[in-house]
C-alpha positions as CSV (number, residue, x, y, z in Angstrom):
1,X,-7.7,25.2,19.4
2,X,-8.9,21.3,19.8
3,X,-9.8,19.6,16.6
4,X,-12.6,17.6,15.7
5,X,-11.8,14.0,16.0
6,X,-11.9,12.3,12.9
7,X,-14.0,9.6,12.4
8,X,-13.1,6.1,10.7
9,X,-15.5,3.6,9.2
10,X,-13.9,0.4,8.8
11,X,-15.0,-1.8,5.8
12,X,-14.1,-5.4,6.6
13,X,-12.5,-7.1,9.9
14,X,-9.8,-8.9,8.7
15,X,-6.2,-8.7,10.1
16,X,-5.2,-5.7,7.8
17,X,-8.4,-3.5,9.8
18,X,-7.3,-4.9,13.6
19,X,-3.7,-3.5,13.0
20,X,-4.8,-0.1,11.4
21,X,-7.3,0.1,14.1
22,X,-4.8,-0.5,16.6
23,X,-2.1,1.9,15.3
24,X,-5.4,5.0,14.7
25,X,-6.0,4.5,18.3
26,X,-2.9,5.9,19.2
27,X,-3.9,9.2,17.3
28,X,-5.7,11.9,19.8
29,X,-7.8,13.4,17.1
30,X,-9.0,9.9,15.5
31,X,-11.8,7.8,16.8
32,X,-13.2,4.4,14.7
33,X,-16.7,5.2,15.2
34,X,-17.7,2.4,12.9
35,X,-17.3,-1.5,11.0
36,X,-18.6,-3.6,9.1
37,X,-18.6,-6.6,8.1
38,X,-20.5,-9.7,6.4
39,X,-21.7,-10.9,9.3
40,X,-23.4,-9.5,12.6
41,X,-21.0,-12.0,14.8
42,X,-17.9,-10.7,13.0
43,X,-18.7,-7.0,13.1
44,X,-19.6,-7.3,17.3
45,X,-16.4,-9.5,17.8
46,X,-14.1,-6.7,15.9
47,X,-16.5,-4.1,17.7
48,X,-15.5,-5.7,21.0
49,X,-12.2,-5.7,20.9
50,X,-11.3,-1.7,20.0
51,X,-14.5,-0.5,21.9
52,X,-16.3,0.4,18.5
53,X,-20.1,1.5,18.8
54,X,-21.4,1.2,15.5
55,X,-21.5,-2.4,14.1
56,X,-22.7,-3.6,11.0
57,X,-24.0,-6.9,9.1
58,X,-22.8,-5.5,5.9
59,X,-20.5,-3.3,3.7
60,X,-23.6,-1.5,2.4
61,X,-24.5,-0.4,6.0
62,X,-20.9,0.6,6.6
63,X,-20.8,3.2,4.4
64,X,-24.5,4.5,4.7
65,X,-23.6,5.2,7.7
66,X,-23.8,8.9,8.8
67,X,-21.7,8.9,11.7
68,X,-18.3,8.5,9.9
69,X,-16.4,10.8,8.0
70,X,-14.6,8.2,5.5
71,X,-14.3,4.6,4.6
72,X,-11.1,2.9,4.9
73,X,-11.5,-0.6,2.9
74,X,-9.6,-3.5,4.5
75,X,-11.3,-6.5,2.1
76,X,-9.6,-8.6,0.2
77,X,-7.8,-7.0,-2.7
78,X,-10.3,-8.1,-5.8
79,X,-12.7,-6.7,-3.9
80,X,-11.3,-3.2,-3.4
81,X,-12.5,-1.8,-6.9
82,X,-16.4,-3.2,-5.7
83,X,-16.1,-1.9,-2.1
84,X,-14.5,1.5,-3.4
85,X,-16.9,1.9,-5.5
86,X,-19.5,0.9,-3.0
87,X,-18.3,3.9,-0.4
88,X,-17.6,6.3,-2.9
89,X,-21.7,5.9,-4.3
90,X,-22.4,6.8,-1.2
91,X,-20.9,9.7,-0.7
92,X,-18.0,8.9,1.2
93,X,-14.5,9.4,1.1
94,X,-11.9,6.5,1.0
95,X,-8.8,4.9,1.8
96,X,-8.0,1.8,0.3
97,X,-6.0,-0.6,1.3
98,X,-2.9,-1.6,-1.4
99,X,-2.6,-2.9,-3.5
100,X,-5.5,-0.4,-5.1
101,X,-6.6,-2.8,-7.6
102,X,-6.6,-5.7,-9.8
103,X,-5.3,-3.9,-13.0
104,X,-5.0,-0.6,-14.3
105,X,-8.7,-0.4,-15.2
106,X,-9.8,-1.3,-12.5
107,X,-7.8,1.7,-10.6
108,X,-9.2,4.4,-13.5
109,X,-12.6,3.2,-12.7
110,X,-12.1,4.0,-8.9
111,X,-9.8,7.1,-10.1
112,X,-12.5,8.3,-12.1
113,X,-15.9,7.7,-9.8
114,X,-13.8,9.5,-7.2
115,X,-13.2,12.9,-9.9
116,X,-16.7,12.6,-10.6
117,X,-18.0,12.1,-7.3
118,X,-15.5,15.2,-5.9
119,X,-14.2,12.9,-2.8
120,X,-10.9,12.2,-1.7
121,X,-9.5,8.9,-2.7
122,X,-6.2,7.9,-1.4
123,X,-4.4,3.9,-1.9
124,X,-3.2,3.0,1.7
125,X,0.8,2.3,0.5
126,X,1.8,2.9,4.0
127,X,5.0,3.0,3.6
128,X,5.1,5.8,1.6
129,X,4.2,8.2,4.6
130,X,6.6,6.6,7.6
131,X,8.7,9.1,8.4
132,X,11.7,7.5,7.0
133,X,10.4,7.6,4.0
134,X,9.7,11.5,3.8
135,X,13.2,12.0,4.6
136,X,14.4,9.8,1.7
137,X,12.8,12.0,-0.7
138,X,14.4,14.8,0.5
139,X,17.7,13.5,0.4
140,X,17.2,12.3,-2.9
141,X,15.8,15.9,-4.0
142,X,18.7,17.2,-2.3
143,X,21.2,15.8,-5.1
144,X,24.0,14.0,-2.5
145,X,24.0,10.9,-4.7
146,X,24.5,12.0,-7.6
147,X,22.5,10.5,-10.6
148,X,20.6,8.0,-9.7
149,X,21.7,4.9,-11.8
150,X,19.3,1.5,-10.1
151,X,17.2,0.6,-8.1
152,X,17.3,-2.8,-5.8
153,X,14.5,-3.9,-3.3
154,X,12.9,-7.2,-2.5
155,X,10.1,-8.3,-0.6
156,X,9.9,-12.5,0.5
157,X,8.4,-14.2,2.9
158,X,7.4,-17.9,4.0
159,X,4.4,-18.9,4.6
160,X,2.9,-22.6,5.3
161,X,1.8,-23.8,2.0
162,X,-1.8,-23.6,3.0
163,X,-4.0,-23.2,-0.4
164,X,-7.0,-21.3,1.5
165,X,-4.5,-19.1,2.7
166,X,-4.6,-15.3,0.6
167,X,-1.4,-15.3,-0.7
168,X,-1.5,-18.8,-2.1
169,X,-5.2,-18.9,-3.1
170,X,-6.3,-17.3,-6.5
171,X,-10.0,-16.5,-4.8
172,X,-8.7,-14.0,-3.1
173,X,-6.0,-12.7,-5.6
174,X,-3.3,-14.5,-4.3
175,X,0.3,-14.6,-5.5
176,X,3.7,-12.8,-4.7
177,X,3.5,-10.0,-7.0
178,X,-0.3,-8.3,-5.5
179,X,0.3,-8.9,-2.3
180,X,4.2,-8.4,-1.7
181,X,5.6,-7.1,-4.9
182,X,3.5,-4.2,-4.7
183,X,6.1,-2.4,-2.2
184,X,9.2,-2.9,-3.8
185,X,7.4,-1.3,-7.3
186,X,5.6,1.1,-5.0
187,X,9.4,2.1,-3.8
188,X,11.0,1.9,-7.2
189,X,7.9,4.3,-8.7
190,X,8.8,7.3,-5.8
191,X,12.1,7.0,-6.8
192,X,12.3,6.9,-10.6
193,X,8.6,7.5,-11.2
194,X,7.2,5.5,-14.9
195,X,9.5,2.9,-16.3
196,X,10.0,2.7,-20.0
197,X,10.3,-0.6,-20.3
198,X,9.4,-3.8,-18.5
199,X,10.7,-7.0,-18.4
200,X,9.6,-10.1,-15.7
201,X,10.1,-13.2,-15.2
202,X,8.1,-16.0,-12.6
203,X,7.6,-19.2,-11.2
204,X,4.5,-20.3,-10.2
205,X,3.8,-21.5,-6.4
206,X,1.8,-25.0,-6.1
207,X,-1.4,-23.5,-6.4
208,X,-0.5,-21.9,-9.6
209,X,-0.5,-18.2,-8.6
210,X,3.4,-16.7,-9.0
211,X,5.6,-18.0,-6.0
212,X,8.7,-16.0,-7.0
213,X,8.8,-13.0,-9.5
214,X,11.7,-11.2,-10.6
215,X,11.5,-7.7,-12.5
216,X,13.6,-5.0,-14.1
217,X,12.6,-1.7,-15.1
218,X,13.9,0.5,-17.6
219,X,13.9,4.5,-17.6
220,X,14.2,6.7,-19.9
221,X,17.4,8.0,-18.2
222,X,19.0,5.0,-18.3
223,X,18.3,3.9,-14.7
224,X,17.2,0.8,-13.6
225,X,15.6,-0.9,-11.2
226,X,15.8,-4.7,-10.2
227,X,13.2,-5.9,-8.0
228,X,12.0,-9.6,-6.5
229,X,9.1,-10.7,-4.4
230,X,8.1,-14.0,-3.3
231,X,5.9,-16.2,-1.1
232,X,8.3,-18.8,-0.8
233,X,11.2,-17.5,1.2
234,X,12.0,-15.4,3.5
235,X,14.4,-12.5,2.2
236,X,16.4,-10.0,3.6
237,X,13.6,-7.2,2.7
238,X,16.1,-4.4,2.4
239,X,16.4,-1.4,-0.4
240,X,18.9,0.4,-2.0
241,X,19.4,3.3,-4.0
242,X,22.6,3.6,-6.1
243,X,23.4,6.9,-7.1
244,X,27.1,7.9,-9.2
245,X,28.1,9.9,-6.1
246,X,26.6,7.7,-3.5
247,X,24.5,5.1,-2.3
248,X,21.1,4.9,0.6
249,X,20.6,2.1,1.9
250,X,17.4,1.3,3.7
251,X,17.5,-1.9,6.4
252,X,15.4,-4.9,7.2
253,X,12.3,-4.1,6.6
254,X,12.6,-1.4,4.3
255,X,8.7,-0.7,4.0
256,X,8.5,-0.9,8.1
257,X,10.0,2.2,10.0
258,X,13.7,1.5,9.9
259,X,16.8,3.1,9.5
260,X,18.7,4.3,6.6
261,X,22.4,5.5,6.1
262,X,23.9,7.7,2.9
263,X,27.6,6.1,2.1
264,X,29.6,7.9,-0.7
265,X,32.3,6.3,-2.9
266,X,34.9,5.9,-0.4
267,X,32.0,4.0,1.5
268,X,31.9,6.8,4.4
269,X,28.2,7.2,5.7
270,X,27.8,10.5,5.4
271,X,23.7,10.6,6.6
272,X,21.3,8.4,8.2
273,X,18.7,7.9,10.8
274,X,18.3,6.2,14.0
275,X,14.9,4.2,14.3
276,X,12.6,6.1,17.2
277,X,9.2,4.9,15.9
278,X,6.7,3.4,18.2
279,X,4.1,1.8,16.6
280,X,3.3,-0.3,13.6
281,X,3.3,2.7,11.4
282,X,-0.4,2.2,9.5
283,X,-1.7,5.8,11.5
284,X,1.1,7.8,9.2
285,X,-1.5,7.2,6.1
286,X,-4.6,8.2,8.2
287,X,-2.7,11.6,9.3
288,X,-2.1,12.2,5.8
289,X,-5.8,10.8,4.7
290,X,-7.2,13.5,7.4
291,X,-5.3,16.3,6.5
292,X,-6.1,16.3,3.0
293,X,-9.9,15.8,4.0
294,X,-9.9,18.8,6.4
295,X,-8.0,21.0,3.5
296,X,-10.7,19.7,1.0
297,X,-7.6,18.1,-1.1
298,X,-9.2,15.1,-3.5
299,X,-5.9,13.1,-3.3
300,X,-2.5,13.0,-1.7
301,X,0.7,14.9,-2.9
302,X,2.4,12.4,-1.4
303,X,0.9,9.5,-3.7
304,X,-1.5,11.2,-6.4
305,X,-3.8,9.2,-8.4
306,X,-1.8,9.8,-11.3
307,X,0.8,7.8,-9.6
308,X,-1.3,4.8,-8.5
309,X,-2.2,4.9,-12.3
310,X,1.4,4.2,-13.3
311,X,1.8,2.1,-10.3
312,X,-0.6,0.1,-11.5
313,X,-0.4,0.2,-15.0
314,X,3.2,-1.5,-14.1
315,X,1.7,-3.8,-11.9
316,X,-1.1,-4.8,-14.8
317,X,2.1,-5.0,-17.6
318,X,3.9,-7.5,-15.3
319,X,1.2,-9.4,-14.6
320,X,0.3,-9.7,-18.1
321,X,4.4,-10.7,-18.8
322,X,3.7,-13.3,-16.3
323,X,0.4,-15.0,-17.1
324,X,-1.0,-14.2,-14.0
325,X,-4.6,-14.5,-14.1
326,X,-7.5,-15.0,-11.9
327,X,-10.5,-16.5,-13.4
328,X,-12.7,-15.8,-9.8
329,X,-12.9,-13.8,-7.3
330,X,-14.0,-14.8,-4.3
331,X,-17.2,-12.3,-3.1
């Protein structure tokens, strides 16, 4: 029996929307029907390239229009509680690019329009529905290493120290922590869930958003995880689990398809995974995203909203430990 293709709206047409357009094409039952952006010029020159027919001067337009199914937001991350918001009001479902918001109330406000507004709402964490990652969780559930005791993951890259860039510019919510650090807490949060305790430490980058942040959180098991992100450096971008019977250890770049082995105390791999993936990977989240919509699911198993709460309520604490603040947002 053929399926409906499902049909995307993309809100913004930035580099984050060309490379989840690019990896959706791929998917037989997907089509971008829509995008919008602030501009006429920008919408048709996204349009262009990926062949899409509906093109619109503004957000607003986006999501009024009736030809799409759902809204996946690609703006800037200050904005995604506003363009949420925006899509939801109109009755449409979303996917939203991470991280999900600027704080914890922000994310309860989207959380909560979403429960009102009976719509699906799902934060576009990637990485947490590559198929590596899937497998993870059942080996973990599977009990081969043992109690888990930490946590280790970091996320760095360089960049030219460009102040209008993102990352660097606190407009647009720059900083290590939003834009990077948000996987390896992501990571640490599907493997030991809400941490009891936080503790982080930064230094700034030159335009005064955090440049390198380190974090460790604390469980009420006694686990822990130790995480680092910066803008500054590259990194080696790999994870690890430690268990007390063995170890999984996920390779460069452990958000990115990749492979993964299981080693036991006598440092024997005893599991692991060959990478097969073709693709960038961004389609896993729209597979999930259109499954839950045909089943009339209002959020993910995979990632509930419960979980992007504590994700972000982490995310907000650290922040908070840190003095990270932006006084504007750029609109």
């Amino acid at each position: 029996m053929s399926v409906t293709p499902f049909r995307w709206g993309i809100l913004g047409a930035g580099g984050i929307a060309e490379q989840f357009t690019r990896d959706v094409l791929r998917l037989e039952d997907h089509r971008v029907v829509a995008v919008g952006s602030r501009t006429q010029v920008k919408a048709d020159a996204f349009a262009d390239k990926f062949a899409i027919p509906n093109r619109h001067d503004s957000y607003q337009k986006l999501v009024n229009d009736p030809d799409i199914d759902a809204v996946y937001v690609a703006t800037h991350h200050p904005m995604h509680m506003r363009d949420t918001l925006m899509a939801l009001n109109a009755g449409k479902p979303v996917l939203c690019e991470k991280p999900f918001a600027m704080s914890y109330d922000e994310t309860k406000k989207m959380v909560d329009t979403a429960h009102a507004k009976n719509l699906l709402l799902m934060e576009a964490m990637w990485a947490r529905y590559l198929p590596h990652m899937i497998k993870i969780r059942e080996v973990i559930k599977s009990g081969i290493l043992g109690e888990i005791i930490s946590v280790r993951a970091d996320h760095g890259q360089w960049f030219e120290k460009d102040p209008n860039f993102r990352l660097f510019a606190p407009e647009f919510g720059g900083g290590a922590l939003f834009d990077l650090g948000i996987y390896p807490v992501s990571f640490a949060s599907m493997v030991l869930g809400t941490p009891s305790r936080v503790t982080a430490r930064s230094t700034k980058a030159f335009t005064g958003v955090d440049g390198q942040t380190s974090v460790i959180l604390e469980y009420p098991t006694g686990a822990q995880a130790i995480l680092n992100m910066t803008n500054l450096a590259a990194t080696p971008n790999r994870a690890v689990i430690i268990g007390s019977d063995a170890r999984l250890e996920i390779d460069r770049t452990f958000y990115f398809p990749s492979t993964w082995r299981v080693l036991n105390y006598k440092d024997e791999v005893v599991a692991g995974s060959d990478k097969r993936y073709v693709g960038h990977g961004l389609r896993e989240e729209a597979i999930e995203f259109a499954r839950c919509f045909r089943a009339g699911e209002k959020e993910s198993p995979m990632l509930p909203h419960s979980e992007i709460l504590s994700i972000m309520g982490t995310m907000t604490e650290i922040a908070d430990q840190i003095g990270l603040k932006f006084e504007k947002f750029a609109e």
